[in-house]
N, C-alpha and C positions, 0 to 999 in steps of 0.2 A: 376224743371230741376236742375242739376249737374251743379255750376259754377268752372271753374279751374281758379286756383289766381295765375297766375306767375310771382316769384319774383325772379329778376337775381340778385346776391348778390358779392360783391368782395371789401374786406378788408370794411366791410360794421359794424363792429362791435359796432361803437356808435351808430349808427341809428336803425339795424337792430329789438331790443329787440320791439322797440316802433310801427317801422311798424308790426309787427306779433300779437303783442299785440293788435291791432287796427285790425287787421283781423281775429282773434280769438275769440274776444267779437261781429261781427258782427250779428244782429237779425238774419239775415237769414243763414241757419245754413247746407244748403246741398250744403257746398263748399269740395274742396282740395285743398291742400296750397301748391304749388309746387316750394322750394326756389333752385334754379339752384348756387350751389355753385361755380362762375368763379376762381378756383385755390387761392381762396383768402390767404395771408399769416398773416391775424393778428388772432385774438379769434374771430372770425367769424362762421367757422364751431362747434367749442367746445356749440356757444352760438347754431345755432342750432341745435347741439343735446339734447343740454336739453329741447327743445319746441319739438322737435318729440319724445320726451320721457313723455311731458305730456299732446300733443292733439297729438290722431290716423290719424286725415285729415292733420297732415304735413308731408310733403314726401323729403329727401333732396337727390338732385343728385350732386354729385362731378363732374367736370371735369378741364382739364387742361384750365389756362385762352385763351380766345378767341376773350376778346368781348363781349358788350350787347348784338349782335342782332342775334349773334349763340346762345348765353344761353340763351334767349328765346324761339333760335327757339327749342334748344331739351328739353324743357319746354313746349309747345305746344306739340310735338312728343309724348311726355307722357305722355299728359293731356287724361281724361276719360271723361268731363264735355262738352255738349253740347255746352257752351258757355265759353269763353277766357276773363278772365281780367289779365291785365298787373298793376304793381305795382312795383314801381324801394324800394332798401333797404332805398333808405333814407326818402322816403315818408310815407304818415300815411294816415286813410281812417277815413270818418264821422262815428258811430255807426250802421247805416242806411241803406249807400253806395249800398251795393248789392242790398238788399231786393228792395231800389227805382230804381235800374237800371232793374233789371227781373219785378218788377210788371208793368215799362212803356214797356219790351219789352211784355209781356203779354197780354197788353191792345192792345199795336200796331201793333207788329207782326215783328218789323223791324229787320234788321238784322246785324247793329248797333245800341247800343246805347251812346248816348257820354254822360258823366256826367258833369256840371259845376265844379269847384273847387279854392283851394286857393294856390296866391303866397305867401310861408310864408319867407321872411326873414329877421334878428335882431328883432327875435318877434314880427313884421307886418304882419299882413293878407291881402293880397288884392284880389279882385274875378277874376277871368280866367273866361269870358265866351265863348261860341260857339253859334252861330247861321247859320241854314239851310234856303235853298232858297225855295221857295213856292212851286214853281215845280222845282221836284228830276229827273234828269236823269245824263247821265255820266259826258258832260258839265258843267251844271250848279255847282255840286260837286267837281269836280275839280277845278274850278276858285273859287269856297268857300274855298277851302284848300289853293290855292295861297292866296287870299286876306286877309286870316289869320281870316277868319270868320269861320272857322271849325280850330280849332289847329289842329298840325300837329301830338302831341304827341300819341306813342299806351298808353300810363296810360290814366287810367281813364273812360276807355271806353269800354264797355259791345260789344264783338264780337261774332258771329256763328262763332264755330270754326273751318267750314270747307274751310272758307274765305283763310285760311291760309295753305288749301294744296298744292298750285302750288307754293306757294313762296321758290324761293331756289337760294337766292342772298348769296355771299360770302365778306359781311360788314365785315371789322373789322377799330378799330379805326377812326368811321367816325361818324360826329356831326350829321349829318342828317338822318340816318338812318329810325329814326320816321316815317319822312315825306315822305321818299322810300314805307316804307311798306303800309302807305297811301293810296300811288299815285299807287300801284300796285294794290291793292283792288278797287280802284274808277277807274282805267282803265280796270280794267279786269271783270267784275260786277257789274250789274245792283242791286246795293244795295239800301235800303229804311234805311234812317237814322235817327232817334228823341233824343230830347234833354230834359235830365234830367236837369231842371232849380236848383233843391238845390243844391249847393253845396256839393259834397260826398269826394272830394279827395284835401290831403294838400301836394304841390310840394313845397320842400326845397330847399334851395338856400345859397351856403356854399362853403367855398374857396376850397373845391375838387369837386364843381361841374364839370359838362359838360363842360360849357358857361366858365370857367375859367381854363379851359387845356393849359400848356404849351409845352404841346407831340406836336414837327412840323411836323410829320406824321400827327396826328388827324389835325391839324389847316390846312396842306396843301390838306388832303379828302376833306376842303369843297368844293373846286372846283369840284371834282372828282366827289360829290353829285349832283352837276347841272348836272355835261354832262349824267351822270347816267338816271336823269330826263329825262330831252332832249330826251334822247334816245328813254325810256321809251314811252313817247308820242306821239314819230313821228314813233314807231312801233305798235301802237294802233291807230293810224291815227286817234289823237286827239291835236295834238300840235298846226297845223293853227288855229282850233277855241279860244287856250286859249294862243294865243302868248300873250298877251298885260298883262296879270294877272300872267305869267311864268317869264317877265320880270320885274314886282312888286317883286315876291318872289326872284326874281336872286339881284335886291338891296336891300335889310335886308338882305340876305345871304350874299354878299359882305363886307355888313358895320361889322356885324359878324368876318368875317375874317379878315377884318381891323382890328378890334379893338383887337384882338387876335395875331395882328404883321405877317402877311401872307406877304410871297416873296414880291407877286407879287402887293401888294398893295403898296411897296416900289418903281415898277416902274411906272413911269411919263407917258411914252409911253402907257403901258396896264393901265393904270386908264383911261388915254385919252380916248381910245377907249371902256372900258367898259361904260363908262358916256355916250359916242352918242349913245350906242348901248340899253343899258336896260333902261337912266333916259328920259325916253319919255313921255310927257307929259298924259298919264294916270299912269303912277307911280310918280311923282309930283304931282299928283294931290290927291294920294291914300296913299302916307306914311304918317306916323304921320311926324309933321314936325320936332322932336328933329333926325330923321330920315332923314329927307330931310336937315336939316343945317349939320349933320355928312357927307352925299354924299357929297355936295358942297366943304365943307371945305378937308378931302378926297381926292379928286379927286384934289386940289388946292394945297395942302401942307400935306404929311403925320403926321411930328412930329405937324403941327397943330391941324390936327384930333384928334390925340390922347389927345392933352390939353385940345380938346372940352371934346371928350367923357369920360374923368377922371373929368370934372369941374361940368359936366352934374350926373355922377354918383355921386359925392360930396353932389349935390344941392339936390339928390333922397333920400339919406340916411336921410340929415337934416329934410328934410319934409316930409319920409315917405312913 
């Protein structure tokens, strides 16, 4: 089978060489590289054109910036390949990656497949895993992507690319995205999902990531991404089943926002009422606890929050 690799790219020029390079040398060899140029304005496009001038399977399409999840989608639009993998510019791929993603979907049949992979940052690797529920159906999937037992992320992960013809959301600027186009696939299809255990994909982590945007547009979308959700599910009349797991992901999404300085995290009044409303004792029960002391503290004092989760990420660096 044809795998299409789409990689959205914008002002992506130190990383980029390294992701292509790593998808290039992959074993399995009947891909297309399809790098969706978002308006980028550094040596970005310059670098690839010199990779589609020395592998035929790179294809670069220019457009005006957008956005991750429009240059995607018209990455997708002109994919030829049976199956979709997503791949962001600053990331890199095992040797392997493909070849172990198509010979589990092979074996299996499935119509995801999600790879394991690494968090790399200041030269640390640490493993990202996923795991699925015994029995697959739309529920059970869904509260696996809430409880963050299925990441939310599209990298990484081996899709039928026909998964992706109804979806026609107008994201831009919004942290969560991912976890939309997700939550739209597991509500709207009855997909069979397996899990490639090695390791195939290495996510970077870098003072222009995502996670560290100062755009108060992007930081103030992530609210915008719940009610998106919400919606979502209570029009697939699948929201009642997974309230308690909706409100899990609605606090790490919060604490997110927090920590990224959101309005509304600054008022008293809406902390109050987001705490009675989502920290319910199955998400107390379900966050990691550096997780559950950021809500508390949060929800009590903001400029406290923040001296937690700056003392918390101090402690992470030192140790790794």
């Amino acid at each position: 089978m044809k795998v299409s690799v789409i990689i959205p790219a914008y002002n992506a020029e130190k990383w980029i060489g390294k992701c292509l390079d790593s998808i290039i040398i992959q074993s399995y060899k009947d891909i297309e590289i399809i790098v969706v140029n978002d308006g980028s304005r550094d040596y970005t496009l310059e670098i690839l054109s010199s990779y589609e001038k020395r592998d035929p399977r790179v294809i670069i399409i220019n457009k005006k910036n957008s956005g991750t999840y429009l240059t995607r989608k018209q990455g997708v639009e002109s994919a030829k390949g049976e199956f979709i993998f997503h791949c962001d510019a600053d990331d890199y791929l095992e040797p392997k990656a493909i070849e172990l993603l198509v010979k589990k979907q092979l074996l299996t049949g499935a119509d995801i497949v999600i790879g394991n992979g690494y968090r790399v940052q200041n030269g640390k690797r640490k493993i990202i895993t996923n795991h699925i529920p015994k029995q697959q159906n739309k529920i059970s999937l869904i509260k696996a992507l809430f409880n963050n037992e299925i990441k939310g992320y599209v990298w990484g992960k081996l899709y039928r690319k026909d998964l992706f013809k109804d979806i026609d959301y107008n994201f831009t600027d919004m942290l969560y995205e991912d976890v939309l186009v997700n939550l739209h696939i597991l509500t709207h299809y009855n997909v069979k999902i397996e899990v490639e255990n090695t390791p195939i994909h290495n996510y970077l982590i870098h003072g222009k990531s995502a996670n560290s945007s100062k755009n108060p547009v992007f930081i103030e979308n992530i609210i915008g991404s719940v009610a998106i959700a919400k919606k979502m599910l209570k029009n697939t009349n699948n929201f009642e089943q997974v309230q308690d797991e909706f409100k899990l992901m609605n606090c790490r999404t919060w604490i997110v926002y927090s920590r990224l300085g959101g309005k509304l995290a600054k008022n008293k009044g809406f902390r109050t009422n987001f705490k009675k409303e989502n920290f319910t004792p199955y998400s107390k029960t379900n966050l990691a606890l550096y997780h559950r002391l950021e809500m508390i503290t949060y929800n009590y004092n903001y400029v406290l929050g923040k001296l937690l989760t700056n003392s918390m990420k101090q402690l992470n660096n030192l140790i790794g």
